[in-house]
ROVO-799140 format. One record per atom (N, C-alpha, C): y, z, x; residue in three letters. Coordinates in pm, whole numbers, padded with zeros to 5 digits, always signed. Example, Ala and Ser with C-alpha at 12.3 -4.5 7.8 and 13.67 -1.06 7.14 Angstrom:
-00569+00780+01319ALA;-00450+00780+01230ALA;-00330+00780+01320ALA;-00225+00708+01285SER;-00106+00714+01367SER;+00003+00787+01290SER;
//
This chain:
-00884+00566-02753UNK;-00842+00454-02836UNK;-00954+00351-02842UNK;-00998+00288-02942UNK;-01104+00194-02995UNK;-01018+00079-02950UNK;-01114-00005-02830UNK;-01084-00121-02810UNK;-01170-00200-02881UNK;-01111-00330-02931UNK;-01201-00471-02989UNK;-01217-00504-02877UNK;-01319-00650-02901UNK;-01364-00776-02772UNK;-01207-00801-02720UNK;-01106-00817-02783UNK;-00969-00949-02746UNK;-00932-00866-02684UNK;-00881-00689-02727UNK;-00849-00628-02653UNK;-00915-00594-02513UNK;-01065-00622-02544UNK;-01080-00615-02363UNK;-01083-00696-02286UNK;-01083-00796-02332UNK;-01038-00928-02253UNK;-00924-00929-02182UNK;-00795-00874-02298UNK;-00700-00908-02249UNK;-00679-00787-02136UNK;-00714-00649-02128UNK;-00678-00586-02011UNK;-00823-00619-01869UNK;-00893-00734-01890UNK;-00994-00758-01760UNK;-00894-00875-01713UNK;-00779-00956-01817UNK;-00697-01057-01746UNK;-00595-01013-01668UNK;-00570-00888-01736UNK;-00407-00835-01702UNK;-00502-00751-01532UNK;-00596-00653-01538UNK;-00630-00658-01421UNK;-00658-00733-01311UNK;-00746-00825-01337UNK;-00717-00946-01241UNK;-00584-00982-01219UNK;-00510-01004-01276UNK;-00364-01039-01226UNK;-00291-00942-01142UNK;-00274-00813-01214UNK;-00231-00687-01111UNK;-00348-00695-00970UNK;-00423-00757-00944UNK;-00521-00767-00839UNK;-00487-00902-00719UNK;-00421-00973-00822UNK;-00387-01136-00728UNK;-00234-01086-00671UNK;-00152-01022-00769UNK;+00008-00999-00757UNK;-00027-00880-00626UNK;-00144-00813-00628UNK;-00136-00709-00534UNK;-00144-00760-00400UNK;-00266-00846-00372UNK;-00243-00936-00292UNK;-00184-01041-00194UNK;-00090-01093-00312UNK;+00003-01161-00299UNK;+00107-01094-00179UNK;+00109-00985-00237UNK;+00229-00926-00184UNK;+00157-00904-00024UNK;+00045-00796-00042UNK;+00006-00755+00098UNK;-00028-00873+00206UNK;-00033-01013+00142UNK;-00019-01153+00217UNK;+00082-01142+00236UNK;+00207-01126+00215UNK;+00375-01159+00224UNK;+00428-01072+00326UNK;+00364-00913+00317UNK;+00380-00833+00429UNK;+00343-00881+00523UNK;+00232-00899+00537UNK;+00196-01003+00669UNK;+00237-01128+00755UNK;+00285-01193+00605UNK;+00317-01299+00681UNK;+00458-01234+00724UNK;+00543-01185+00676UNK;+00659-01142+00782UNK;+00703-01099+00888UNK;+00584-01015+00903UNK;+00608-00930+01047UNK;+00483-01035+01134UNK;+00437-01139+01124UNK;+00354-01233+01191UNK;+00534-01363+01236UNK;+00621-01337+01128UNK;+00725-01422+01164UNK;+00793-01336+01294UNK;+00830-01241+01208UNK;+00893-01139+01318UNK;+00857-01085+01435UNK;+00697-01142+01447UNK;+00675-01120+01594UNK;+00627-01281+01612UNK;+00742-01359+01602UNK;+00735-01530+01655UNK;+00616-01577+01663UNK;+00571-01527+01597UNK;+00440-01596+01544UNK;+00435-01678+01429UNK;+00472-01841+01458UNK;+00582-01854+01335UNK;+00403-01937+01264UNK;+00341-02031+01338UNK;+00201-02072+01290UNK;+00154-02014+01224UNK;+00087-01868+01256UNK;-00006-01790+01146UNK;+00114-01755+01032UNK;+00218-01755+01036UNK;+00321-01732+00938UNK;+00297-01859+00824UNK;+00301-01937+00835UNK;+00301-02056+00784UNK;+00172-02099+00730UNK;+00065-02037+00771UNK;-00100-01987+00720UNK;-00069-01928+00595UNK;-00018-01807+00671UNK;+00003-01664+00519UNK;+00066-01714+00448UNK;+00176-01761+00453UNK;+00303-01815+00340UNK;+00223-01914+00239UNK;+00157-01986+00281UNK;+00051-02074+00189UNK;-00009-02033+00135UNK;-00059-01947+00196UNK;-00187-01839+00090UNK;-00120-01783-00016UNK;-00031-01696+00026UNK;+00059-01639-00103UNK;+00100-01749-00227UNK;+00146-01858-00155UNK;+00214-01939-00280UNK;+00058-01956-00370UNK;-00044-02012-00289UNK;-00166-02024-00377UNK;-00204-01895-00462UNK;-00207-01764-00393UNK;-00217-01641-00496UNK;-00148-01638-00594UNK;-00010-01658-00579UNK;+00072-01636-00690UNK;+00067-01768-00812UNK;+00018-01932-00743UNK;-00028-02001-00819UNK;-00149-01961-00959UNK;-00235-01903-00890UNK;-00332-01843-00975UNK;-00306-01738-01046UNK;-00252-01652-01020UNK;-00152-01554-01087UNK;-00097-01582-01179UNK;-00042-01690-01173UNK;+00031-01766-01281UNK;-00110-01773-01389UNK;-00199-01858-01352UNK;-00290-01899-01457UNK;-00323-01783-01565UNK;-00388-01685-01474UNK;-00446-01578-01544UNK;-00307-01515-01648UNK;-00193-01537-01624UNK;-00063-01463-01703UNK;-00072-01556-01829UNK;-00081-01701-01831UNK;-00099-01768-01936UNK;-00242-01739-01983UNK;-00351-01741-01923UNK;-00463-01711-02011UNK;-00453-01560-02102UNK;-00376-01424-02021UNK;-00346-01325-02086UNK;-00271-01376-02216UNK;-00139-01429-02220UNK;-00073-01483-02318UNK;-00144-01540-02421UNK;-00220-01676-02410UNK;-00268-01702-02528UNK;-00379-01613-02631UNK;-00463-01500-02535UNK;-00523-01397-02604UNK;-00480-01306-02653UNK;-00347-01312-02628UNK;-00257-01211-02690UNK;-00197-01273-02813UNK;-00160-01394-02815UNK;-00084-01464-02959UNK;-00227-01497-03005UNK;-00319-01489-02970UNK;-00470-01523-03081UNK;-00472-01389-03158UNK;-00433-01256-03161UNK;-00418-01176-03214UNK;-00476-01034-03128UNK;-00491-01001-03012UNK;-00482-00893-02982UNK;-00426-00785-02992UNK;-00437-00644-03014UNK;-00332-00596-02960UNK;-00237-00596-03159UNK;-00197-00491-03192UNK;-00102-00501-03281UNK;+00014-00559-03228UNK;+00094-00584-03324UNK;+00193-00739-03313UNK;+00317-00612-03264UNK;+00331-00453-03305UNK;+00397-00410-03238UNK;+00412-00366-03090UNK;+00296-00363-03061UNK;+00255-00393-02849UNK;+00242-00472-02848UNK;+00218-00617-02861UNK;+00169-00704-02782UNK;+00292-00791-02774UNK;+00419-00788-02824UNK;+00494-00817-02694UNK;+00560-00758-02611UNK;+00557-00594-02625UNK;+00574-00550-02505UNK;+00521-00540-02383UNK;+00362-00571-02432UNK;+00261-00645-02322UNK;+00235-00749-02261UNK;+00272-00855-02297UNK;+00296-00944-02237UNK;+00485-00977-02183UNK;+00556-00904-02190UNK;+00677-00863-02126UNK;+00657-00786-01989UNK;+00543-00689-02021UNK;+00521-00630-01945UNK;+00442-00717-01801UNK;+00337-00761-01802UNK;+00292-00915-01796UNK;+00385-00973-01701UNK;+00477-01061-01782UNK;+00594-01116-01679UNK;+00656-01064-01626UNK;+00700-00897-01604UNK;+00741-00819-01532UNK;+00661-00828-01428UNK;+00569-00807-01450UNK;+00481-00782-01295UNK;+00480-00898-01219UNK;+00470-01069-01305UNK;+00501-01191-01206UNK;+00583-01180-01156UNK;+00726-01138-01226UNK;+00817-01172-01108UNK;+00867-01075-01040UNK;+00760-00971-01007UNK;+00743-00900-00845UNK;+00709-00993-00731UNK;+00580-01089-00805UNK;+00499-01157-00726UNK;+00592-01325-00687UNK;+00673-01371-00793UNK;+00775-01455-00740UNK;+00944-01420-00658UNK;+00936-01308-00665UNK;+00986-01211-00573UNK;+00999-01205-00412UNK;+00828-01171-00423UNK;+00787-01171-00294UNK;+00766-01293-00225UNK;+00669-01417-00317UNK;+00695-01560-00259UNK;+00804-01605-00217UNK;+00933-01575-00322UNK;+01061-01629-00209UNK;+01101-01591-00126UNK;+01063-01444-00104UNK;+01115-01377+00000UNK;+01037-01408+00134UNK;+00857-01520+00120UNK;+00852-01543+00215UNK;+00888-01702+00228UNK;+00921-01754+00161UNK;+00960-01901+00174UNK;+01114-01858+00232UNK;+01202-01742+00256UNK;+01330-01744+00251UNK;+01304-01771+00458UNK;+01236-01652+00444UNK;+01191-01633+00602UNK;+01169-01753+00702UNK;+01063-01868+00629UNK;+00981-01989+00660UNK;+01106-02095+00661UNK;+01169-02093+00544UNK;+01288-02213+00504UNK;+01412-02251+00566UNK;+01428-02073+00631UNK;+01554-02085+00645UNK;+01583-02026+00781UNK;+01473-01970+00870UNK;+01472-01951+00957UNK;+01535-01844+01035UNK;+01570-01704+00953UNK;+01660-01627+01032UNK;+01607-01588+01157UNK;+01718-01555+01250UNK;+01724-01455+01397UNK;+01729-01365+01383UNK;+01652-01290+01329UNK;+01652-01138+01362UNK;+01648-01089+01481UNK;+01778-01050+01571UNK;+01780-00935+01673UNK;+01648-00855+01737UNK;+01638-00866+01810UNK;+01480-00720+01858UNK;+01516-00581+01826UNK;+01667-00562+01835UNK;+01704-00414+01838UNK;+01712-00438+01692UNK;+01730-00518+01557UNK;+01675-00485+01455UNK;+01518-00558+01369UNK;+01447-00549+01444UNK;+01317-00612+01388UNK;+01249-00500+01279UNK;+01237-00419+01404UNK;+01184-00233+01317UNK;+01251-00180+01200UNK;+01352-00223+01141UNK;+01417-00185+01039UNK;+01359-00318+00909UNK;+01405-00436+00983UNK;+01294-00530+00869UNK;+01211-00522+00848UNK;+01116-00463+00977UNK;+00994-00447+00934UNK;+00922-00337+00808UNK;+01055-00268+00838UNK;+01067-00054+00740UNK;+01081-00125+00575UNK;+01171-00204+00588UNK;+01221-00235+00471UNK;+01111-00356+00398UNK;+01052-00434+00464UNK;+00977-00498+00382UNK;+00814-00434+00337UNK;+00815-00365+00477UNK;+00671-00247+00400UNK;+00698-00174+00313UNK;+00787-00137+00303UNK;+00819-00058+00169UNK;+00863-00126+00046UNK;+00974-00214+00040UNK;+01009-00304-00063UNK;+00855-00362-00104UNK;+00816-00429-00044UNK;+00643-00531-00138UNK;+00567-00409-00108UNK;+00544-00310-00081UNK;+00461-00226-00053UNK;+00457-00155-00173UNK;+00561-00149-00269UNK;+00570-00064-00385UNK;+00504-00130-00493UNK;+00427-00199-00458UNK;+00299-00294-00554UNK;+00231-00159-00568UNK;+00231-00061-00466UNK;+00041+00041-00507UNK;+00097+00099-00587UNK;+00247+00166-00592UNK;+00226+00319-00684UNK;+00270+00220-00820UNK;+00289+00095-00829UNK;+00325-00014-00953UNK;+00164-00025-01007UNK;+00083-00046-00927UNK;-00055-00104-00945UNK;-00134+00084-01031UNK;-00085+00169-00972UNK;-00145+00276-01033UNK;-00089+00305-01147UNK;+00048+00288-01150UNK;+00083+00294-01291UNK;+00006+00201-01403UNK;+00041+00086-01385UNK;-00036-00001-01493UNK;-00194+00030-01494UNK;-00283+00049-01377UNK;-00384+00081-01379UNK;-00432+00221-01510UNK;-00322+00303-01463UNK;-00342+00442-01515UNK;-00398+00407-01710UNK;-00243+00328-01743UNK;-00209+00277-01847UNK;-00348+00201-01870UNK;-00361+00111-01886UNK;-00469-00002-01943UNK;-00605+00077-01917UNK;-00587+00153-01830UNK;-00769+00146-01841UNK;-00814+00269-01926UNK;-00669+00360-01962UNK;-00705+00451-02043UNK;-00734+00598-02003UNK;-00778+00591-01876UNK;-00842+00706-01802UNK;-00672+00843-01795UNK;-00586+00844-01769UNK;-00480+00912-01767UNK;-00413+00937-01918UNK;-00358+01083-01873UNK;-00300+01105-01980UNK;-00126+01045-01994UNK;-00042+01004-02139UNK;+00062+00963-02124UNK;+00161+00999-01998UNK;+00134+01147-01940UNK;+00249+01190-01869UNK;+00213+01154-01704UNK;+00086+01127-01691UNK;+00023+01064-01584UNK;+00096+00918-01570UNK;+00085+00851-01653UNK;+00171+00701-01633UNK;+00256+00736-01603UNK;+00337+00827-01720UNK;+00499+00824-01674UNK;+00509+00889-01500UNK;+00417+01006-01468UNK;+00461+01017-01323UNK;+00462+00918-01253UNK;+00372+00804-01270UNK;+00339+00687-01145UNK;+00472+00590-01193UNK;+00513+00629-01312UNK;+00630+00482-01312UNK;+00770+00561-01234UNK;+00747+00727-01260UNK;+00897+00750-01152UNK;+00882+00772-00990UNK;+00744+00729-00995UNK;+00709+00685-00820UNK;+00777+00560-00774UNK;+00754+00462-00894UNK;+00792+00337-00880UNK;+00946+00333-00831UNK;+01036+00433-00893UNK;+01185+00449-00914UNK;+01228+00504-00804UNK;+01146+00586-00770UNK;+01138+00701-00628UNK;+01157+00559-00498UNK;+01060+00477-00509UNK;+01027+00427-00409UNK;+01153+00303-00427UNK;+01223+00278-00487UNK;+01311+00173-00510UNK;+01393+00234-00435UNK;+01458+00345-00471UNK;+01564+00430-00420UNK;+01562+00452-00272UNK;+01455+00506-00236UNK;+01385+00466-00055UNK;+01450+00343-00007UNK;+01432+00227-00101UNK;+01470+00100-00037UNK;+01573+00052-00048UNK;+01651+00135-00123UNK;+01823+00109-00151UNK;+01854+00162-00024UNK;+01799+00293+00011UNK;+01835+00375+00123UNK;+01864+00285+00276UNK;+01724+00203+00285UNK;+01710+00144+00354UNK;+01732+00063+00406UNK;+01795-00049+00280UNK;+01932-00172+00242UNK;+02019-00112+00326UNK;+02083-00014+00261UNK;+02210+00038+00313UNK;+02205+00087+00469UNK;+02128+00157+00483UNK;+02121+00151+00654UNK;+02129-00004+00744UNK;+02029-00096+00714UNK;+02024-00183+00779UNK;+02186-00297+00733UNK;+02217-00259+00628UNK;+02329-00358+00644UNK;+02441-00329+00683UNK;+02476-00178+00752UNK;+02539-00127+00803UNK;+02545-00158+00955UNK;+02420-00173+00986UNK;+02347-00240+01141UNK;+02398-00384+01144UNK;+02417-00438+01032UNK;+02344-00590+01045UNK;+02522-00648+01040UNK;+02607-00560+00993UNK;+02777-00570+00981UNK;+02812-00521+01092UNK;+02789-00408+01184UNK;+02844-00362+01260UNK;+02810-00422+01385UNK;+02725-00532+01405UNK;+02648-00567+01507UNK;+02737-00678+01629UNK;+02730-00735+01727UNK;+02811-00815+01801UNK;+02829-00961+01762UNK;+02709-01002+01606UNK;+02689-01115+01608UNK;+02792-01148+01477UNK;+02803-01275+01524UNK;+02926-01365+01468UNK;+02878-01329+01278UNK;+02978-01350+01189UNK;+03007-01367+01069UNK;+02877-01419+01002UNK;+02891-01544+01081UNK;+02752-01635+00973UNK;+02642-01598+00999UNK;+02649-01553+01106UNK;+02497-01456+01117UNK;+02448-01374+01069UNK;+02569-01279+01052UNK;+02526-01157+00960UNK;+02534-01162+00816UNK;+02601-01292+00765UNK;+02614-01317+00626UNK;+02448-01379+00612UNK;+02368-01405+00731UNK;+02281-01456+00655UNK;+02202-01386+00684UNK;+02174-01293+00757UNK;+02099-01198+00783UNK;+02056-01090+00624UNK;+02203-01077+00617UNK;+02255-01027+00475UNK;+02194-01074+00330UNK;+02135-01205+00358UNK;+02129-01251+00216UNK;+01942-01278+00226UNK;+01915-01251+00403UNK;+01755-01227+00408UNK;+01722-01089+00366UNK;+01810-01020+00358UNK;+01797-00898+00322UNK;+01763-00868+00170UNK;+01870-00908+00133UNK;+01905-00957-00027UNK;+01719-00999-00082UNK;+01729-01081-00026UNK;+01554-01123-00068UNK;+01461-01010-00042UNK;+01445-00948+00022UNK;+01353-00879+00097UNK;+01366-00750-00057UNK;+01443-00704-00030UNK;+01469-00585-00157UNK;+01479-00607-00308UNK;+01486-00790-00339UNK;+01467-00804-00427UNK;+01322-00785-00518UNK;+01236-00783-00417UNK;+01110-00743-00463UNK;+01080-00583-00516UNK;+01107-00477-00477UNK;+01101-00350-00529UNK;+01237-00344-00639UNK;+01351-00410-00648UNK;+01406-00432-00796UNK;+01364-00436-00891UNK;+01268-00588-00851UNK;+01185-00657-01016UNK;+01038-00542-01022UNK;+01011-00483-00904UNK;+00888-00376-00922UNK;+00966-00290-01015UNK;+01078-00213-00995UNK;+01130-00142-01079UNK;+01179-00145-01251UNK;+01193-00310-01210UNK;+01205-00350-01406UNK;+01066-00319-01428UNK;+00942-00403-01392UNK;+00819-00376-01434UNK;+00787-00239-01481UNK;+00832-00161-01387UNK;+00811+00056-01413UNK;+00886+00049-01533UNK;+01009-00030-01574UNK;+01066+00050-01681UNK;+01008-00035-01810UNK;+00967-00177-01817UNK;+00872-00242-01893UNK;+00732-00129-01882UNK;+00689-00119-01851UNK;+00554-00007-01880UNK;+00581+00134-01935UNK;+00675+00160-01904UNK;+00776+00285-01975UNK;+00788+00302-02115UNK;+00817+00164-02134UNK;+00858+00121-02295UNK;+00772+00121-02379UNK;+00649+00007-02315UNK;+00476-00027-02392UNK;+00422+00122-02370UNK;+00448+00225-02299UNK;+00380+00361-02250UNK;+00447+00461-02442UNK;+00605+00459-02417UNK;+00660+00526-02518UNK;+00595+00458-02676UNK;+00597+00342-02687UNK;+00573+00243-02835UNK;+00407+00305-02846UNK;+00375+00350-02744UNK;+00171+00372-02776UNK;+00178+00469-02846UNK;+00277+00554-02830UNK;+00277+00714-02827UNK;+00318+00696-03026UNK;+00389+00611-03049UNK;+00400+00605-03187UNK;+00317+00617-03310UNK;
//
């Protein structure tokens, strides 16, 4: 496919961004299990950093945007591209709340369940890579259509892992000795934690769409 200048602009913005959102996240992994091993200081390091990644993240999503309404891109992709775009931010505002939830609100996580938060949040923000290869695949051109589509039902694959994983731990986290409000809030740190491979999963099915509309 013959790219113009706008068009390559706009996929060196959209890379940089899939590069800050990637980030972002592998800051967020960190900072959690730096909480979860009461290490609440360097937690409070990372958690900053992220909000600043995802600050900039932000920028580059509006600089993508306005090169896209300057005319990139036929007017029939380019708003599925920049849909696509805000799909991928709010993986990355996703993951920021999920570490401000940690920082804000202070849960007790149990020792006999740390290793399961820990399962579930490497995998939930962890599903940035096979997200990052999909879009990668896509924009840079190098893969064929059915190559994307495999990396976006990685994306789906790996959601499902983390439903799996939901459901185990909130089975733990209900059945456990600790009082009601504990586990209701344990419950709703959870809630956060998996909300991040959700919005990864809208993103897979936003790239799905801009993947099928190319093919036209």
């Amino acid at each position: 496919m013959l790219l113009f200048k706008k068009e390559k602009q706009v996929i060196e913005f959209i890379l940089k961004h899939l590069d800050l959102v990637e980030d972002s996240l592998k800051t967020g992994i960190k900072t959690i299990e730096c909480y979860l091993e009461n290490n609440i200081s360097e937690a409070k390091v990372l958690a900053r950093k992220v909000r600043s990644i995802e600050s900039e993240a932000d920028i580059v999503r509006y600089d993508t945007r306005d090169k896209l309404y300057s005319g990139a891109y036929l007017p029939l992709l380019r708003e599925d591209i920049y849909k696509l775009i805000e799909s991928i931010d709010k993986v990355a505002n996703a993951g920021e709340a999920c570490c401000d939830f940690f920082l804000n609100q202070r849960p007790v996580v149990p020792d006999e369940l740390k290793p399961a938060f820990v399962e579930v949040v490497r995998e939930s923000l962890g599903i940035i890579d096979n997200l990052k290869l999909a879009v990668l695949c896509y924009f840079k051109g190098e893969c064929k259509i059915e190559t994307v589509r495999e990396h976006t039902k990685e994306v789906g694959m790996q959601e499902s892992r983390v439903d799996k994983l939901e459901w185990d731990l909130t089975k733990a986290i209900l059945t456990s000795p600790m009082d009601l409000a504990h586990q209701l809030h344990l419950r709703l740190c959870l809630e956060n934690i998996v909300e991040v491979s959700d919005r990864a999963e809208d993103a897979g099915d936003q790239l799905e769409l801009a993947t099928l509309k190319s093919m036209v």
